[in-house]
C-alpha positions in Angstrom: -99.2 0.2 211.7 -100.2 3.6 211.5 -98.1 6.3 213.5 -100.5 8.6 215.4 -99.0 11.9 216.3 -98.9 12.0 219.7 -101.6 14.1 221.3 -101.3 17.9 223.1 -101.3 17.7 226.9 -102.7 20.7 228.5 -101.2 21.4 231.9 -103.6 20.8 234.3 -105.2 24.7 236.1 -106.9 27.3 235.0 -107.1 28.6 231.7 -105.3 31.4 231.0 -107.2 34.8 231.6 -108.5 36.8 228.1 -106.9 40.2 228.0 -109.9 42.6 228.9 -111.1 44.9 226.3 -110.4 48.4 226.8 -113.5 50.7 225.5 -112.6 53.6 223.3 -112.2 57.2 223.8 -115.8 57.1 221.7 -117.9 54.6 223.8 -116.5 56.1 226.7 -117.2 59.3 226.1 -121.1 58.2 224.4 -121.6 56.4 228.0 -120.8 59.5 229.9 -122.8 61.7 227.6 -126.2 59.1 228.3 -125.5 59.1 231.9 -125.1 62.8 232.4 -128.6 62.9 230.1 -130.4 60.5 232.7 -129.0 62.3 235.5 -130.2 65.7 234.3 -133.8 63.8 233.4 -133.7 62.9 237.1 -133.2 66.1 238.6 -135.4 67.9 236.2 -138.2 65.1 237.1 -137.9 64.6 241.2 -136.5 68.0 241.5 -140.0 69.6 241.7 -141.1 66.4 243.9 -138.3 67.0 246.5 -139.0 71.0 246.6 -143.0 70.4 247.1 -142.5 67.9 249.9 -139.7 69.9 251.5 -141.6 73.2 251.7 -144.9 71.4 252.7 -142.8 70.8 256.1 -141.5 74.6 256.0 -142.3 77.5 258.7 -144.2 80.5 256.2 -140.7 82.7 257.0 -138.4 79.8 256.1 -140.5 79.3 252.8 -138.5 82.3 251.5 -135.4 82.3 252.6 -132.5 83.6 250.2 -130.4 81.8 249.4 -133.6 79.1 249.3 -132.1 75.5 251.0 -133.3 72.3 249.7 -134.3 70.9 253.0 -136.3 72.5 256.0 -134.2 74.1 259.1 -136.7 73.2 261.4 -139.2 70.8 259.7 -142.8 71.2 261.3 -146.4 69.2 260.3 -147.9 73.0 260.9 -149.2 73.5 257.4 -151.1 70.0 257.3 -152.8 70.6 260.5 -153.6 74.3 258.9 -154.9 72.3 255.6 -157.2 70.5 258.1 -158.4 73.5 259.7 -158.8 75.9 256.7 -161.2 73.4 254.3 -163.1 70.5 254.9 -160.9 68.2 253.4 -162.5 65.0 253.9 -165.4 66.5 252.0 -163.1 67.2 249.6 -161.5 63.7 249.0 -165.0 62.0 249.2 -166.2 63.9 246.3 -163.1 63.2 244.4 -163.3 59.4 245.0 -166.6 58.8 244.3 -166.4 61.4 241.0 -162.9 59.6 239.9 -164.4 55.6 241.2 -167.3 55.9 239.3 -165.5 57.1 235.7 -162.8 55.0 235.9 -165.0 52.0 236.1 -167.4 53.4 233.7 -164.8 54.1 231.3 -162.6 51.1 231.9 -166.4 49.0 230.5 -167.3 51.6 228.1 -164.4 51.1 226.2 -164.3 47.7 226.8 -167.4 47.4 224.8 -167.4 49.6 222.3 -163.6 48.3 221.6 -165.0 44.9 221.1 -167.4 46.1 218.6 -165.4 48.0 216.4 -162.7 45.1 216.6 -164.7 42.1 216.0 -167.8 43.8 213.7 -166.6 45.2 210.9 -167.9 47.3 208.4 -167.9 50.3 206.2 -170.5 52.0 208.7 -168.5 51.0 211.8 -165.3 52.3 210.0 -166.8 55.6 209.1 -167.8 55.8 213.3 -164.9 55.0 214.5 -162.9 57.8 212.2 -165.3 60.4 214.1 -164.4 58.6 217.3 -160.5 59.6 216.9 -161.4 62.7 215.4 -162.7 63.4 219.2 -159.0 63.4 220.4 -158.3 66.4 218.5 -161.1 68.1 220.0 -159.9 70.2 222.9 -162.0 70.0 226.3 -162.4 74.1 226.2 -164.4 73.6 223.0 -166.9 71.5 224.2 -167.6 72.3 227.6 -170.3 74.9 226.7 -172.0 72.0 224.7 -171.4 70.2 228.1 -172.6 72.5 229.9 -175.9 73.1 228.1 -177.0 69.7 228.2 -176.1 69.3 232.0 -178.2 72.1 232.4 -181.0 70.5 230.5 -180.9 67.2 232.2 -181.4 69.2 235.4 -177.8 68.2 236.8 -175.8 71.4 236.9 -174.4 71.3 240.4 -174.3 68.0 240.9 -171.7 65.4 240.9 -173.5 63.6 238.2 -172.7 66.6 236.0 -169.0 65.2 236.2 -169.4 61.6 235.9 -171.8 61.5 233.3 -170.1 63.3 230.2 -167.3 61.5 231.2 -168.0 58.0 231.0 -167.6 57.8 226.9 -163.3 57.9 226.3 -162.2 57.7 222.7 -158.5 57.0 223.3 -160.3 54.1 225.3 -162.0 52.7 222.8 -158.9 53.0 220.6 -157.2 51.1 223.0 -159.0 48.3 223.5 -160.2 48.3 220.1 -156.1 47.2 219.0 -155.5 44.9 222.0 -159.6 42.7 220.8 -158.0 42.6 217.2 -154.7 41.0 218.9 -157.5 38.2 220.2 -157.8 35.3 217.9 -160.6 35.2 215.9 -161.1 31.1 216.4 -161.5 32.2 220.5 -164.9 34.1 219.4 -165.8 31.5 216.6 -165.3 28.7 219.2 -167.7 30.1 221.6 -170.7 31.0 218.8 -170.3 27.0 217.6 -171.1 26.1 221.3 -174.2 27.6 221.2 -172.9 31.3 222.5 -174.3 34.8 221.6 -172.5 37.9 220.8 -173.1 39.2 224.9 -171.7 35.4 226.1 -169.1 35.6 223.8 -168.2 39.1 225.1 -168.4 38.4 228.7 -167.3 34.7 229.1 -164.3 35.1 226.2 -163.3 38.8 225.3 -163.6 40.4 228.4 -161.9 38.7 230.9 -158.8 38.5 227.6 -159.3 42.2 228.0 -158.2 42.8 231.7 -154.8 44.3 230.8 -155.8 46.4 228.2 -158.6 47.5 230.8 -156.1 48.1 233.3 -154.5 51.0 231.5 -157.5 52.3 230.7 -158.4 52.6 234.3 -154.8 53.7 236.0 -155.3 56.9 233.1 -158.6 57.7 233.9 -157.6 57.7 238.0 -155.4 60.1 237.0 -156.6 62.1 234.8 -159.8 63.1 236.5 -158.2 62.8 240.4 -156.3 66.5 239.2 -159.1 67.1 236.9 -159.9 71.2 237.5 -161.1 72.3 234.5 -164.5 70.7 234.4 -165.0 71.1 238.0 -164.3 74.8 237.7 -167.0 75.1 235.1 -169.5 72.9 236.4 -169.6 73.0 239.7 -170.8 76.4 241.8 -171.8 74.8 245.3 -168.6 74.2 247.6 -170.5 71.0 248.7 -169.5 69.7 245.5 -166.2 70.7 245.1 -163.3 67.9 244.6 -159.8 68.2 246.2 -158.3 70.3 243.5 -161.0 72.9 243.4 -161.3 72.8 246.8 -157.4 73.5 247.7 -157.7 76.7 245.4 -159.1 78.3 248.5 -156.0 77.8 250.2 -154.8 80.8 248.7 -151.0 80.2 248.3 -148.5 82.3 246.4 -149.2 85.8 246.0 -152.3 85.4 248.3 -152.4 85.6 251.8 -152.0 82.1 252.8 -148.5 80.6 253.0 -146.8 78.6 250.1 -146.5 75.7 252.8 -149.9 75.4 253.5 -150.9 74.7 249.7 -148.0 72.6 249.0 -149.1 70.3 252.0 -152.6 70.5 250.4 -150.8 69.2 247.2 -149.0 66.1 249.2 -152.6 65.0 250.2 -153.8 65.2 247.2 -151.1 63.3 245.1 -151.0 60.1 247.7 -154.1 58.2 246.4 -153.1 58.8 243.0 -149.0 57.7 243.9 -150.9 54.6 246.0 -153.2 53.8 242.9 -149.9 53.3 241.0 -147.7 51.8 243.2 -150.8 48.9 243.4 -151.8 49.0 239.2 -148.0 49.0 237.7 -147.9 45.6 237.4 -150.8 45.5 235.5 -150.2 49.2 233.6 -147.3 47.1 233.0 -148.7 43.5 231.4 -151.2 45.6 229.4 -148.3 47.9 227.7 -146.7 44.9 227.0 -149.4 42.6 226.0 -149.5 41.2 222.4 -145.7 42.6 222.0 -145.2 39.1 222.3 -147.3 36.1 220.0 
């Protein structure tokens, strides 16, 4: 018979506890460093946030106060109801809505469309186009508004909301965008569809475009927000204060160094910056899925 050695009893309770790592002078000190850098990041980001919304509910005298406090003595909704009374603001925010509605869709199908045929039509020609279609990004807005402005003119629009929406509707970084996200899109989707019988417009609508949502989403949560504080254009195009949107319009709240009080225009700035915080608050998740999309296959 064979002699079996006989076999290691371990005592029955827990095992015994690992000695816990103790991190180094170097990762200590690298963890401190990164969390001193995202706490100066926060400050330097919500600082302004916390000042504009804490003024908005200031008195004019306690708006300059030395040494300045970071929250209101005596906080009073005075400067909104002044907002109210000093411009029409409702005026104001319809204009901007319908103005900033009407891009954003136009811009989220635009590019959509023209994305789709860049991506999924190739060809020296279409190459050569969309070079000059990036090349538009380098192009400043103060260099072509003249153009702009010319052709408005033409078209009989100048003071008209139309002036706005149309010029706006084409968006090269747009069409960039969705352009990458359709090449993402397998090829056999599109190929699938044509051997059923489909057409380059079925194809587009019934397979590419609804695939296409979360680029389009990103598309549309920029353009919200770019043209909602959009001032430039407006300034240039529009002459008629029936046509003014909210950030032209809360220039004639005269605040700092005017005669109106800092208060009242920083509560004219906390209306204006809740559609565009509610518009994001709603789209994240799907700014999210599209900035992600196609990171993983």
């Amino acid at each position: 018979m064979t002699a079996h050695a006989p076999a290691t009893l371990r005592p029955n309770g827990p095992a015994p506890a690992r000695p816990r790592s103790v991190p180094s002078p170097g990762r200590l000190l690298g963890n401190v460093g990164k969390a001193s850098l995202l706490v100066v990041a926060l400050v330097l980001t919500l600082g302004p946030v916390i000042w504009t919304v804490s003024t908005s509910f200031r008195t004019p005298a306690e708006s300059f106060t030395l040494p300045p406090q970071l929250f209101p003595a005596s906080p009073t909704i005075d400067a909104y109801t002044q907002v109210f009374a000093s411009i029409d603001f409702w005026m104001l925010v319809y204009n901007s809505v319908l103005v900033t509605a009407l891009i954003t869709a136009s811009q989220m199908f635009s590019a959509a469309f023209a994305g789709y045929v860049f991506a999924r039509y190739p060809s020296r020609g279409m190459s050569a186009a969309f070079a000059l279609v990036l090349v538009t990004l380098m192009v400043p807005i103060q260099v072509t508004i003249i153009p702009v402005f010319m052709i408005v003119r033409g078209m009989g629009l100048s003071d008209t909301l139309l002036a706005l929406i149309i010029p706006a509707i084409p968006t090269a970084f747009g069409t960039f965008l969705m352009r990458q996200h359709f090449r993402s899109v397998p090829a056999e989707l599109g190929e699938a569809a044509m051997v059923d019988g489909a057409g380059p417009w079925r194809t587009f609508f019934s397979v590419y475009l609804p695939l296409g949502w979360p680029a389009m989403a990103i598309v549309g949560v920029l353009a919200f927000n770019s043209h909602w504080n959009e001032f430039f254009r407006p300034l240039v195009l529009e002459l008629s204060e029936k046509n003014f949107t909210l950030p032209l319009g809360l220039v004639t709240l005269q605040g700092n160094l005017g005669t109106g009080s800092v208060s009242v225009v920083l509560a004219g700035v906390v209306l204006a910056a809740l559609p565009a915080i509610i518009v994001f608050l709603f789209g994240q998740r799907a700014l999210r899925s599209g900035l992600t999309s196609g990171a993983i296959k």
